[in-house]
N, C-alpha and C positions, 0 to 999 in steps of 0.2 A: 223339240229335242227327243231324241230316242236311246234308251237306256237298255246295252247288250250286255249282261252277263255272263263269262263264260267260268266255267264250273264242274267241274267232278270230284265228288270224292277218294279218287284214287292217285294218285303222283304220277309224274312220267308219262301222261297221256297226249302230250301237248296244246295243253291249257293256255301255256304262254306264246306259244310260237303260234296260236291261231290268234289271240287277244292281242298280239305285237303286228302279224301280218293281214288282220283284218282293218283294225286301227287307217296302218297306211295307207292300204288298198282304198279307203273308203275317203284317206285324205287327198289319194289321187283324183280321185273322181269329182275333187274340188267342193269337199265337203269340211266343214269346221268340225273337228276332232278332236276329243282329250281320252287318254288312254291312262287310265287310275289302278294303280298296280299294289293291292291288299295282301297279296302274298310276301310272309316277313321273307322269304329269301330273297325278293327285291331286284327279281329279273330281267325286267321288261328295258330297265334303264341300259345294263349290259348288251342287253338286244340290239338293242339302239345304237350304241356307243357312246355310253353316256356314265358317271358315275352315280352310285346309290346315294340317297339323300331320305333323311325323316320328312317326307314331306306330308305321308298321311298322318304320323303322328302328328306334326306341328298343325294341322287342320285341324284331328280330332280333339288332343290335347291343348295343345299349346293354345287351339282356336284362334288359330292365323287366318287371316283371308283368302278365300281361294288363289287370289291374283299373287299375293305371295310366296304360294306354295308351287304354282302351276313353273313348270319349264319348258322353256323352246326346245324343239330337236333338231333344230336345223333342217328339215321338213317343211316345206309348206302345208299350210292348214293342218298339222298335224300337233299337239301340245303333250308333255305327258308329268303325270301328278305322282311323284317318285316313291317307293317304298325302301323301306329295308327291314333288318329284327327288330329296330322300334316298333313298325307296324304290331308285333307281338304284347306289348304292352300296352299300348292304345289301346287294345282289344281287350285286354283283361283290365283295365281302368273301366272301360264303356261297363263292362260288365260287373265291375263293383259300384259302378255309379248309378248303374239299372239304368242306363241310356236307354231310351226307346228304339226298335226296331224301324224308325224312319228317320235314326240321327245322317244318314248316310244321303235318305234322300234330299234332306232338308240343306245339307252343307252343300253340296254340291249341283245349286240350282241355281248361280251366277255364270256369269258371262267371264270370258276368257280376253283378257287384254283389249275391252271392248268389241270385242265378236261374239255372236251367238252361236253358239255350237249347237252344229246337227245331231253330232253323237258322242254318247258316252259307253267306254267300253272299259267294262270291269272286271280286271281280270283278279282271280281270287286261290284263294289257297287250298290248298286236298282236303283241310279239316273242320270242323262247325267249331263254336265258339262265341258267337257274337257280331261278326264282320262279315262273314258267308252270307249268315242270314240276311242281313241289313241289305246282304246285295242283291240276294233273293226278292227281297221285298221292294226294291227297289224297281228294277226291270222290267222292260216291257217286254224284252225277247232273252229267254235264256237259253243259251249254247251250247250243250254238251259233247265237248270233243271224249272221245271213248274210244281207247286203242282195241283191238278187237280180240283178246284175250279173257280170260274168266276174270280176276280182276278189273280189268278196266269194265268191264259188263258190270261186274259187283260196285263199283262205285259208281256205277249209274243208277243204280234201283239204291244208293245209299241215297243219292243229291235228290231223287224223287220224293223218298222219304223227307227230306229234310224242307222240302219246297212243300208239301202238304202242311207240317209243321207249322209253318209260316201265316202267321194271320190273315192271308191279303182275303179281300172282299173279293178278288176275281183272280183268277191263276194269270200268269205270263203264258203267250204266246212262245210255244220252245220248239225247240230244232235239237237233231242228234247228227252229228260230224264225225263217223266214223275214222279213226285215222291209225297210221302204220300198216295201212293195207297190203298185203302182198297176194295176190290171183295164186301165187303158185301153192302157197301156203293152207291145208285143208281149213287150218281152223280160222284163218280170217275169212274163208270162202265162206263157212258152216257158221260161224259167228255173225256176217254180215247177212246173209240169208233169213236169220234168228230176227236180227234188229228189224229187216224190212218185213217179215211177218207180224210181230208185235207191233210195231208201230207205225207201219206204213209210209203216208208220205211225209214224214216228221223226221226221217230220215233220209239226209241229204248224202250228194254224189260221195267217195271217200278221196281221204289225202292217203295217196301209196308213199309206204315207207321210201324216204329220199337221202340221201348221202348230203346234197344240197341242203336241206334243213339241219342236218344237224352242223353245218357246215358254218350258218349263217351268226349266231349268238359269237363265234370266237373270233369273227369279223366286226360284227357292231354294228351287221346289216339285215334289212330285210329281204327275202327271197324276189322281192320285187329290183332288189337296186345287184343284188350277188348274182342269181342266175334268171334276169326273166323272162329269159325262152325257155325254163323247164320246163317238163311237164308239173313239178311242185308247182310254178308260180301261176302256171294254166288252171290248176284245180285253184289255188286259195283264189284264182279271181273270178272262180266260176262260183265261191262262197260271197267272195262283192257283191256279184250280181243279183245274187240271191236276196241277200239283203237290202241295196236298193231297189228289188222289184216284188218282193214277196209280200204278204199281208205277215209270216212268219207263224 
């Protein structure tokens, strides 16, 4: 099982819409998938078309069973482990109870409706706290979708900061997902230029800003099932392939 985090410290970069449209893409590919959604605004399930539910609180708190928590999406191989503003208290419980930073890995290393799942994909909140980390430390690959603005850059060099932070005995395997790309635009030209200088091949293709994505959350679909002969749905499945074929 492989454990994707995806992660910025800044809002509005599309954190959710790469962790909701990577999810499916990879359940396409006939891959067992749970897509665990830590951000209290609790989005992924809207994504989906699905209603919000405490499901990561009733895991952390409640300490219910994964298999009680997890929901179908009507998707094949696809499952997803629901959030909402509970999630917000979960967090500040774990943190009054001095949870260990591998409360996150330890719950969620059961099997899904007797399936073994190939991936987990953790999509997380803009702010540290408790839960971000947990999911840092969890990961073998982390994600950083990064709109190509001075902000979304600054909450890139924030999640780095906060991934050193992080106890692990060996860093995650990361990847930088440039997105809201626009060519005609100087400063995503000047901005993208910037990433692939600093970090080189750790910086994948970008997602150009799409009508289509933002289209897709107030349908309840992913860009694979709303438009997928975009060029959107072309780029996120050229992020698929990445991930089923890269070391990361």
């Amino acid at each position: 099982m492989r454990i994707i985090t995806v992660a910025n410290q800044k809002g509005g970069v599309g954190k959710t819409t790469t962790a909701v449209t990577l999810a499916h893409g990879l359940a396409l590919k006939h891959h067992n998938v749970l897509l665990v959604d830590l951000d209290p605004q609790g989005q992924c399930a809207p994504h989906l078309g699905m209603e919000q539910e405490p499901g990561v609180f009733d895991l952390l708190v409640a300490e219910l069973p994964l298999r009680d928590v997890v929901r179908t999406t009507g998707r094949p191989n696809l499952w997803l482990l629901p959030g909402n503003k509970r999630t917000k208290t979960a967090e500040t419980l774990m943190v009054i109870e001095n949870r260990g930073v591998d409360t996150l890995q330890t719950v969620l290393g059961e099997k899904v409706n007797g399936s073994r799942l190939h991936y987990l994909i953790l999509d997380t909140a803009p702010s540290v706290g408790g839960i971000q980390e947990n999911a840092l430390y969890a990961c073998d690959l982390l994600l950083i979708p990064t709109s190509l603005d001075h902000l979304g850059l600054k909450g890139l060099t924030e999640i780095l900061k906060t991934l050193r932070a992080v106890n692990r005995s060996s860093p995650p395997a990361m990847w930088i997902l440039p997105t809201f790309y626009d060519e005609v635009t100087r400063e995503s030209r000047v901005n993208l230029a910037h990433l692939r200088e600093t970090f080189g091949d750790l910086v994948l293709p970008p997602i150009h800003r799409a009508t289509v994505l933002r289209e897709c959350p107030a349908l309840g679909r992913t860009i694979f099932e709303h438009a997928p002969e975009s060029r959107a749905a072309e780029e996120y499945a050229t992020l698929v392939w990445e991930v089923l074929n890269g070391e990361g």
